[in-house]
N, C-alpha and C positions, 0 to 999 in steps of 0.2 A: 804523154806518149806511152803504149802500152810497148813492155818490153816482148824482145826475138820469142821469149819462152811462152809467153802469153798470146802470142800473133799465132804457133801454132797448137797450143793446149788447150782452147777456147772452141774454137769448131771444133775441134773433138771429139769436147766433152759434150758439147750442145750435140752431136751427131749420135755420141753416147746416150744422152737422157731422151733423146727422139724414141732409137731405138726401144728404152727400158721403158718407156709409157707404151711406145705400141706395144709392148708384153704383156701388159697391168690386164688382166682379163674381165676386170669390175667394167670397164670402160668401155663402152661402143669403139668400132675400129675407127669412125671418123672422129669421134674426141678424142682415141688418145692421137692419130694421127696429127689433129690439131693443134694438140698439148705439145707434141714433140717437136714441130714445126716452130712454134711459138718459142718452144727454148733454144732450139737448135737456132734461130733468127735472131732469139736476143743475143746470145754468146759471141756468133758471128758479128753480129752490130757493133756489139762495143767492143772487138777486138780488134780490125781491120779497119775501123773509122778513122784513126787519125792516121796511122801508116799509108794509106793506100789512096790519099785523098787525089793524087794526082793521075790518076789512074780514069780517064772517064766512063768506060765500061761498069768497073769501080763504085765509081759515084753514083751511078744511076741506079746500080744494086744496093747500095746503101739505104739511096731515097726511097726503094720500094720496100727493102727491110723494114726503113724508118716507119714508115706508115703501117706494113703489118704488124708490127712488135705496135705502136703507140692505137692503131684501130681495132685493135683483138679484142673479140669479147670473154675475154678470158682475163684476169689480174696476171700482171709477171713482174718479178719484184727483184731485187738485192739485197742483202743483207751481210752486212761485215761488223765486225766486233759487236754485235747490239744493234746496229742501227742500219737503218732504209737508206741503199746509196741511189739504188734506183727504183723507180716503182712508176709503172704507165697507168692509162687516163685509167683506165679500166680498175685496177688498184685502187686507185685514188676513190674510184663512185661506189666499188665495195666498201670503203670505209666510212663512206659520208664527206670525204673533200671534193671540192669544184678543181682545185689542179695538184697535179702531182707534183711539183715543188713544193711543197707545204708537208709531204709525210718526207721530205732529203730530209737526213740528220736526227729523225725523232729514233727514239729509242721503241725498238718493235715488243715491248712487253708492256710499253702502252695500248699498244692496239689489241690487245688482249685481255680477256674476259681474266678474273684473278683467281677463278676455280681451276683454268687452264692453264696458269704459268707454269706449273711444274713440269707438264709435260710438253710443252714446248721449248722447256730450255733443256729438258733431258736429250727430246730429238735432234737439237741443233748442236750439243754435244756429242751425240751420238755422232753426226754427220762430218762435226770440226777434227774429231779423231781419229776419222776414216773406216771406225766400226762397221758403218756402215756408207756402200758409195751412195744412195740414194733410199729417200723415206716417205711415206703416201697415210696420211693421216685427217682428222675431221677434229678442229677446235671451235670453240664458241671466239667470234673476231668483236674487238669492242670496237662503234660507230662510233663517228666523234660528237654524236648529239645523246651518247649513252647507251643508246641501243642496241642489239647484241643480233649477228646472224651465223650461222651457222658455216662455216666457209672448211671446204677439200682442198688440203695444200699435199702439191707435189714437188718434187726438186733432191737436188743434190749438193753436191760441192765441189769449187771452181777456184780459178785462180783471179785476183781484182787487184792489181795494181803490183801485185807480187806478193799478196798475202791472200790466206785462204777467206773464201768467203761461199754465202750459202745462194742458191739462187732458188727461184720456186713458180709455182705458177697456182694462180687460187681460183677455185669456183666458188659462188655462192650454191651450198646445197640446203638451205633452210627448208626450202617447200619438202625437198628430195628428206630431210630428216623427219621431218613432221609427217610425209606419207610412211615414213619405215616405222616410227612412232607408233601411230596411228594402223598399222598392220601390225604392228606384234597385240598391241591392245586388244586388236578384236581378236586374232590369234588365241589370245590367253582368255577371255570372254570368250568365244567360240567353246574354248578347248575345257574352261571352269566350268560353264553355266549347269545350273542346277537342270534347266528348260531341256527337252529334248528339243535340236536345231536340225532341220533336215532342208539341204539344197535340193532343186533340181533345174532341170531347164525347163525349155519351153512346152516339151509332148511330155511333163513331171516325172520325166525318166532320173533317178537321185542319182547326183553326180559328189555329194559331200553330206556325212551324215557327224556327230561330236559324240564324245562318250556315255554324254546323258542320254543320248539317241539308243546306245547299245544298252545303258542302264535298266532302263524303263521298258525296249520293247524284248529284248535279248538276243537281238541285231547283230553282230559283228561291222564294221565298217566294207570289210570285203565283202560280207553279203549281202549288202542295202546297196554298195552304189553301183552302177548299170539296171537297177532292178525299176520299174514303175513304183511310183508312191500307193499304197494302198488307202492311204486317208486321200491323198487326191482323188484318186481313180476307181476305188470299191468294185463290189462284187453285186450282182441282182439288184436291192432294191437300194444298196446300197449306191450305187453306180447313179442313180436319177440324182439322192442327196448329192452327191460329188459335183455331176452336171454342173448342178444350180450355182454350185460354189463356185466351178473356174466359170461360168457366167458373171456371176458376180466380181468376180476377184478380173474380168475383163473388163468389167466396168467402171470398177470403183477401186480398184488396185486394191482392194482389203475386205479380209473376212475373218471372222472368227464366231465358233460356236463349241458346242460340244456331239461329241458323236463316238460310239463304240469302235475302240481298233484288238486286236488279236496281238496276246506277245506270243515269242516264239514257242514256248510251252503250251501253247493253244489255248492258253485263258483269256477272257477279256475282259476290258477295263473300259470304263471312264478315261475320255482325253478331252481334254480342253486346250482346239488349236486354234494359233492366230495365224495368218497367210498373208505376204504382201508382194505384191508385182516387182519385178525388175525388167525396166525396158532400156531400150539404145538410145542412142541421139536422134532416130528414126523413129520412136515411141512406139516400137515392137518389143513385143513382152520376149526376154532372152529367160530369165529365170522364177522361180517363186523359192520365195525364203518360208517354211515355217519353224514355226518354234508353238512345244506344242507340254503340256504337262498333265502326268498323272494325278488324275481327277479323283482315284478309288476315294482317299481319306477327307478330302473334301464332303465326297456324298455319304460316308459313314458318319461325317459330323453332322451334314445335313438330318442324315433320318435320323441320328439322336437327337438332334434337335427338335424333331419334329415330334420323336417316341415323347421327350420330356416336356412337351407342349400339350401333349392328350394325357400323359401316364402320374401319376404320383408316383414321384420320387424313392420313396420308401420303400411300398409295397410292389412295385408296377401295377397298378393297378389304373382301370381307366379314371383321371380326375374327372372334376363337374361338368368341366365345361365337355367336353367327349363326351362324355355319358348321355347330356342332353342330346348333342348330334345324331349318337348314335339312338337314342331311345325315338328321337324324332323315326327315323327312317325305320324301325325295328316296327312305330306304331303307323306308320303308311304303307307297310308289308304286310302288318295283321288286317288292315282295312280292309286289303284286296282278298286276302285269301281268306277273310270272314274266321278269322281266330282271336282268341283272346290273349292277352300278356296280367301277369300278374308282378307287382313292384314289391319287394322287401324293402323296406329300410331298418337300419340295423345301429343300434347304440351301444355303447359298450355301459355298463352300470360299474358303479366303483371305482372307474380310468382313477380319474383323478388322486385317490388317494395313493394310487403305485408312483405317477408321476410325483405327488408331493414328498412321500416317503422315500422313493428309492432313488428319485431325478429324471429329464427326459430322456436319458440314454437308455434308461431300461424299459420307461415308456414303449421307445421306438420300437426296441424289439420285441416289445409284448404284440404290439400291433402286427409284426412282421408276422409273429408266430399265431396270433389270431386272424390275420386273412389267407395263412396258409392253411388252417384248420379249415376256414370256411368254404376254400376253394375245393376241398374233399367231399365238398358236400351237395355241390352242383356240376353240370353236367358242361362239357366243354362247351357246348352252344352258348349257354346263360351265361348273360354280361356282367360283370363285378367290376364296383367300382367305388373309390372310397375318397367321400364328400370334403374330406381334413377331419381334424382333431381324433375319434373315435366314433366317426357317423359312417357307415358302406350304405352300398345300396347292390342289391340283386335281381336282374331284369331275368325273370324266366322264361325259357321260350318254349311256347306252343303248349304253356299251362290253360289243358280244358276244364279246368275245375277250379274252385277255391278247395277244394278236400288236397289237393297236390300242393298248392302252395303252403298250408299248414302242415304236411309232411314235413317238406323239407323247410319250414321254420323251426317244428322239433328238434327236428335232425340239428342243426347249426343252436341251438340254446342248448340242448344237451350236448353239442360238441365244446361248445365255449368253455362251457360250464366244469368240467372237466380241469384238473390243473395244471396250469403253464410249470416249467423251472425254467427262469431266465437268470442266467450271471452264480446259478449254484442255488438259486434263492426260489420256494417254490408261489407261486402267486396265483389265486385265484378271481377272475372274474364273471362279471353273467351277462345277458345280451335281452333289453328290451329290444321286440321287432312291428312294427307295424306295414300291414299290407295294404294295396290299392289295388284291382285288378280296373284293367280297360274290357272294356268299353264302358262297363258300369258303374265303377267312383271316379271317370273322366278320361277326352279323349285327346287330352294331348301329355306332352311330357311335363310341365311346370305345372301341368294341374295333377295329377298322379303322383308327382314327385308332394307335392305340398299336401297332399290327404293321406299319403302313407305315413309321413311326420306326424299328421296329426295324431293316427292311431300307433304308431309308437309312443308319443306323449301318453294317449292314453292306459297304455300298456303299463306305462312307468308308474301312471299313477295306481294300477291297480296292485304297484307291489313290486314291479320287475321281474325283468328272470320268466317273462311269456312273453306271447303275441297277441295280438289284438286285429281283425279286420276293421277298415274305416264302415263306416254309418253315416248318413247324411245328415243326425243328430251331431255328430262330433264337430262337423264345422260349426254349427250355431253357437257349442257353448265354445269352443275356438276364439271364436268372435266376442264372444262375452267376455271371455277371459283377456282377450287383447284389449277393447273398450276395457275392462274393469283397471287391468295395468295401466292404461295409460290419464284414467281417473287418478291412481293412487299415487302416481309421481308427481300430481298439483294437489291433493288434498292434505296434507301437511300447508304447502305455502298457502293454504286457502281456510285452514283451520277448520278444519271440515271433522276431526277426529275428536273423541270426548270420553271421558272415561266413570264407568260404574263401578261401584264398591259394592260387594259382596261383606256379609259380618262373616266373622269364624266367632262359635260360642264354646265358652269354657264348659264341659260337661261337670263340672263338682259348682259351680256358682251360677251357672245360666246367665254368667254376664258377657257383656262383649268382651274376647282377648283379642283381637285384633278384624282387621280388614282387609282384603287383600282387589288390588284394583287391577279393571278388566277393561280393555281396551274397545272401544265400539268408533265405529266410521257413519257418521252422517252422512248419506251421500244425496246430494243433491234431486237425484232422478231414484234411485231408488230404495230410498227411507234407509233406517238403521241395518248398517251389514256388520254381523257378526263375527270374530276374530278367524273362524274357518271359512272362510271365503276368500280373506285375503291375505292373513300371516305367512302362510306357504308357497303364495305369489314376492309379498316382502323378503321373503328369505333369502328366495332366487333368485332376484334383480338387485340385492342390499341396500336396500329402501328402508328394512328394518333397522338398520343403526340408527340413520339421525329420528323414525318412530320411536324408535325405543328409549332414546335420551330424550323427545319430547315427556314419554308417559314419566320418565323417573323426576321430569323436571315439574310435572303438574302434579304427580300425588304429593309432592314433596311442601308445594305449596297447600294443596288441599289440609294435607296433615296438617300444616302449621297454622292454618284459617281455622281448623277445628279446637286447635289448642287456643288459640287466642279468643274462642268464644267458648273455653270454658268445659268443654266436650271430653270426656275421655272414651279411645278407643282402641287403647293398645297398643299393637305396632301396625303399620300400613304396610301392605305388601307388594314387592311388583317382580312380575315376570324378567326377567333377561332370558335371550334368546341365545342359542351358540354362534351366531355371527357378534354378537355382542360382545361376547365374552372373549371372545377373540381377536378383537377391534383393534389393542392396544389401544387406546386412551378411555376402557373403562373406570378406570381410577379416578384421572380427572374430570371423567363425568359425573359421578356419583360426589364429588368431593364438591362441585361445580353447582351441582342441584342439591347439596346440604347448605351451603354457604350463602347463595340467593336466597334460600327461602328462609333459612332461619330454625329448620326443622332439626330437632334433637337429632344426633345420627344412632342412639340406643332405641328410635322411634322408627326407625325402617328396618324393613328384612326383605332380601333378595333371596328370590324362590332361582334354582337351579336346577336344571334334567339331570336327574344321572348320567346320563349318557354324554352332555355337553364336557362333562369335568374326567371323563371316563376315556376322553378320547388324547391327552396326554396328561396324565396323572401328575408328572411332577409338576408340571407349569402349574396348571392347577388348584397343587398344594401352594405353591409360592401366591398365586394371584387371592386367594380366597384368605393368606395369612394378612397380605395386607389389606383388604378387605375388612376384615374382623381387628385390627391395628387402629382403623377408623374408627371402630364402636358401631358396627352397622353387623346384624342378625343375620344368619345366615339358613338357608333351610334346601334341603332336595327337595324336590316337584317330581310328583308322579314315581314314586317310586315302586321300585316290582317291574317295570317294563321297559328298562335298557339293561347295559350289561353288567352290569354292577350285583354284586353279592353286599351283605350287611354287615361282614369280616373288612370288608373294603373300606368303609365308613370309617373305621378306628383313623386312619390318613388324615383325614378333612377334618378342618375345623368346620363343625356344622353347630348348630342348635335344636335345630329340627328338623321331622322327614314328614313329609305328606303321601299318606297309602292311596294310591291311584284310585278311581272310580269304579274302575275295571272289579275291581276287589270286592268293593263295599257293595256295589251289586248286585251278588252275589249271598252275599249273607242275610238272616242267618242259615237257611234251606240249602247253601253250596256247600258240602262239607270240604272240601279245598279251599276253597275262600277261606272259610271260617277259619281254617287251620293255618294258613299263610300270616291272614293278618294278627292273628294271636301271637303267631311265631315273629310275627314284625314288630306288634307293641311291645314284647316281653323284651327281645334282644336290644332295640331300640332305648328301653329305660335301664337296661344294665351299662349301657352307655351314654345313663345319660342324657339321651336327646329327647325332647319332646316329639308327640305323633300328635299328626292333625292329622284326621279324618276326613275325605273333600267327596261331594257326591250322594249326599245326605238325604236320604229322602220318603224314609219312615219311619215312625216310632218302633219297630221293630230292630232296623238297623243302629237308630242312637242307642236303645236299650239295652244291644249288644255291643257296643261299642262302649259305653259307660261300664257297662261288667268286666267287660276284656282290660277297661283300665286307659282307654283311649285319652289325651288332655282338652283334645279343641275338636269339635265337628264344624264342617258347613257344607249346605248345604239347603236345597228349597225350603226344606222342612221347619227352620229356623231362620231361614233368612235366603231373597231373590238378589243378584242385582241389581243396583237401582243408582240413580246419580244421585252426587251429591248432597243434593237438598233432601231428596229423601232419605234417603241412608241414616239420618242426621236423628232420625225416631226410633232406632234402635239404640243410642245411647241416652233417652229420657227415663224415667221412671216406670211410666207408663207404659212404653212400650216392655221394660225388662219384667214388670208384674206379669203381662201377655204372653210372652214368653217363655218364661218361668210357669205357668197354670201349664204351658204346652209339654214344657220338660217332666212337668211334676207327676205325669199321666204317664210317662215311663220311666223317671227316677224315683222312685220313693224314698230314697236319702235325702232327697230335697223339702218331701211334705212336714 
């Protein structure tokens, strides 16, 4: 039985909490109406029920209470010291029970999530000390199968049995949090996005525009919305594009392309927009969403990408493949308008040694500063463009002559030529150039491109440092030279190469002092080819190393065949080449070709260029000391015509020097010659070194060479090349008596 105080403090308060939910302004007026109704019924309910039972008016208002408080679709509960004194069906299916007996007596911080306890016991605190009369909050409610919803409790505090207690009423507003959720979300996505986002409605009148909106175009939000969209709706010819679009975008609810918009500074840009419909439940288009982004650095990447797809990177200049492109259309432009085009191609002479000596960073920039020089040199029409490594090419336009294109080849080899300073450092190079003009050495690009190569090849060979026009003789021998290369990289494995001995003779004995072996190629189709036809192909493709360890490995045997039958001839001589010499494993070549054959190593001498040993001096001195460490002879080749002086010589271990051809020549009727080589024997034996004489080829020459005090001639006069087997009768007797009558006709120290 509820007590007098209770019978009237109960309606009351229930009349109270009606009132203060219909205040709650969150609330529709019919829920909170409902809300209050439902408190003000429970209060009523259970304050008057047992008192007034005899009352049938009474009763009958009870029974309809009962059923509104227990059929509400609303939760309404009790709560005293902790626990659920009362709680309808309603209650009960918020939590996951089938009846509301089952939550009497449980402790209500069960029913609660455990992120939420703290503030649910703050509020009920709040509410037990009268802080506050009434409190309206959203907790997370735990189901009793663990699941968790979202539930809006309202309520206050009441009187229950004579002690205070809490009363309330719960909605589930899970959907209701998840929509508010779910709006602030895109809120802050709206409000973030990088994207320019532009609402509008149905006639793309913009009714919401986002920061990025104003970002990009220079918009304001007050000045875009009421306004027509311009990307939907444009202007002239713009206006048909747009058409298409909300055609489109009526058909297929989406569009996206790119198309020029206006910021508000009146530049334009690149925009890349997407557009998608929003219709009703009637599927009438209400609004279009786009969301749209500046495109400018998109297409600045793109043409870069596109510039470093045609251009070399370095220089800008047009790469291969553009160059061809554009040469195609430059030669189906002169077709029609009956003109002619003239092609430079252009090499750089000596690259190579800046890049080995100073690295490719200085390289690079020698390059830079040599396609700027050249670009001074033609005219803005004419096309430049550079092939890789140190190769350009120069397409001139509307060149009616070859006399014009040899201009401006001068022009550019006298520009080159000229010296660079790159990095403080001054550096000089020169520019082989070879020209093709069209129509006449060829009418398309890959064939002009390929005969102006050729006559740069040939350029180069005449010396560098000029230009050369192609000939329709240049392909053939082109051709022969590629046939002859591609002969000489299977005639090693095919043993196709053989070698002749030439004698060198002592001029004081007319005996053999030595022989020196010469390299000759058998070639199958076109009989014995001589070292100038193909040493300078070997050099180039480095074919000549494992050549050249073959020859050191056959005279070596030869020698030793000759010793073993008895023969004396000296020492045997063999060329090394500067790819040789710089091989790193000539050491264990030479040691490799002493030791198979058996050949004494005080029985060999290695002829070297000046020039080869000249080109880093100390390596050089170290390589040639251990050299001469083995017991193997050492001697210059061709000396007088690299860069070497005879002061120089003191450095090297040498033994000997051989005065070039060039020289002997010459004498005795050259008075330069004569005086050179004097000056070569004289200086030569204060040092020491024997002189061989090479290029021998009349008794005037030996006669002057024996006076001057020369040691060793060869030369025709005394001895041809010849293989082996023949060679073998200059060390009989017979042959040296024959000989010897030859020398005795200009020696008469001998008679």
């Amino acid at each position: 039985m509820l007590s007098t105080h209770r019978r009237w403090a109960a309606p009351t308060l229930g009349f109270s909490v009606a009132i203060l939910v219909l205040s709650m302004p969150v609330l529709p007026h019919w829920s909170a109406a409902l809300l209050g109704a439902c408190i003000g019924g429970l209060v009523w309910f259970l304050a008057i029920r047992p008192a007034r039972k005899t009352d049938r008016a009474l009763h009958e208002s009870e029974l309809k209470f009962r059923a509104f408080v227990e059929q509400s679709l609303v939760g309404l509960y009790m709560v005293q010291e902790g626990k659920i004194v009362y709680a309808n069906k309603k209650s009960a299916q918020l939590l996951g029970y089938d009846d509301p007996e089952e939550l009497i007596g449980t402790a209500v911080d069960s029913h609660t999530a455990p992120e939420d306890l703290h503030m649910l016991r703050e509020n009920h605190r709040r509410r037990l000390s009268g802080e506050v009369p009434s409190i309206r909050y959203t907790y997370r409610a735990l189901r009793r199968d663990g699941s968790r919803i979202w539930a809006e409790v309202h309520g206050g505090l009441c009187d229950y049995d004579g002690r205070p207690a809490i009363m309330g009423v719960a909605l589930d507003v899970t959907q209701r949090v998840a929509f508010e959720q779910q709006s602030r979300l895109a809120n802050r996505v709206f409000e973030s996005a990088s994207e320019g986002i532009v609402i509008t409605d149905a006639d793309c009148r913009i009714e919401a525009v986002n920061p990025a909106f104003t970002r990009i175009t220079g918009y304001e939000a007050s000045q875009a919305v009421g306004k027509l969209s311009r990307m939907m709706t444009g202007e002239g010819a713009q206006s048909e594009i747009n058409r298409e679009m909300l055609e489109h975008l009526a058909r297929d609810g989406h569009w996206q392309g790119e198309m020029r918009d206006r910021r508000k500074n009146g530049d334009w840009y690149p925009a890349w927009l997407s557009i998608s419909t929003v219709r009703d439940a009637d599927r009438n288009i209400t609004n279009y969403v786009g969301v749209f982004t500046d495109n400018t650095r998109r297409k600045e990447d793109e043409l870069r990408l596109q510039f470093l797809a045609s251009h070399d990177s370095l220089t800008g200049m047009l790469n291969r493949s553009a160059l061809m492109r554009t040469f195609e259309k430059e030669i189906e432009r002169a077709r029609e308008e009956g003109r002619q085009l003239a092609l430079l191609f252009i090499d750089l002479d000596r690259f190579k040694a800046v890049n080995d000596t100073l690295g490719h960073a200085a390289g690079d920039r020698l390059l830079v500063a040599v396609a700027e020089r050249m670009r001074r040199q033609i005219k803005t029409q004419d096309v430049m463009a550079r092939l890789g490594g140190d190769e350009f090419t120069v397409l001139l336009d509307d060149s009616c002559s070859s006399g014009a294109a040899a201009k401006v080849a001068d022009r550019m080899i006298a520009g080159i030529a000229q010296p660079f300073i790159i990095d403080g450092q001054e550096m000089f190079v020169t520019a082989s150039i070879g020209i093709a003009c069209y129509p006449a050495d060829g009418t398309d690009a890959a064939t002009l491109l390929k005969n102006a190569d050729v006559a740069m090849y040939r350029a180069k060979q005449r010396g560098k440092n000029t230009f050369q026009f192609f000939t329709a003789d240049m392909n053939v021998r082109a051709f022969e030279q590629m046939l002859l290369e591609n002969s000489l990289r299977r005639a090693l494995e095919r043993s196709e190469f053989e070698l002749h001995y030439q004698p060198q003779i002592a001029t004081a004995t007319g005996t053999v002092a030595g022989v020196e072996a010469l390299l000759r190629w058998q070639h199958p189709e076109l009989g014995l080819v001589l070292p100038d036809a193909f040493v300078t192909l070997a050099e180039q493709n480095g074919l000549i190393v494992p050549i050249g360890g073959w020859v050191l490995r056959e005279a070596c045997r030869q020698g030793r065949a000759w010793l073993d039958a008895g023969l004396h001839f000296g020492r045997v001589a063999v060329n090394l080449s500067a790819r040789q010499f710089s091989s790193g494993d000539l050491l264990d070549t030479i040691r490799a070709a002493l030791d198979d054959s058996g050949l004494p190593a005080a029985m060999l001498e290695l002829e070297i260029t000046e020039s080869t040993i000249m080109h880093n001096p100390p390596e050089a001195v170290m390589l040639l000391d251990r050299i001469r460490d083995m017991g193997v002879a050492l001697s210059i080749d061709d000396f007088g015509t690299g860069y070497s002086s005879l002061t120089s010589l003191k450095q090297y271990p040498l033994d000997s020097l051989k005065i070039d051809r060039s020289f002997v020549q010459g004498i005795p009727n050259d008075a330069d010659d004569v005086a050179i080589t004097e000056a070569i024997i004289a200086i030569a034996h204060k040092m020491r070194l024997k002189v061989v004489a090479e290029g021998v080829e009349t008794r005037e020459q030996a006669n002057f060479l024996r006076l001057a005090g020369c040691d060793v001639t060869q030369g025709y006069l005394v001895g041809r090349p010849a293989p082996a087997d023949e060679v073998v009768a200059h060390f009989t007797s017979k042959r040296r008596d024959e000989r010897r009558r030859v020398l005795q006709s200009v020696m008469p120290s001998l008679r």
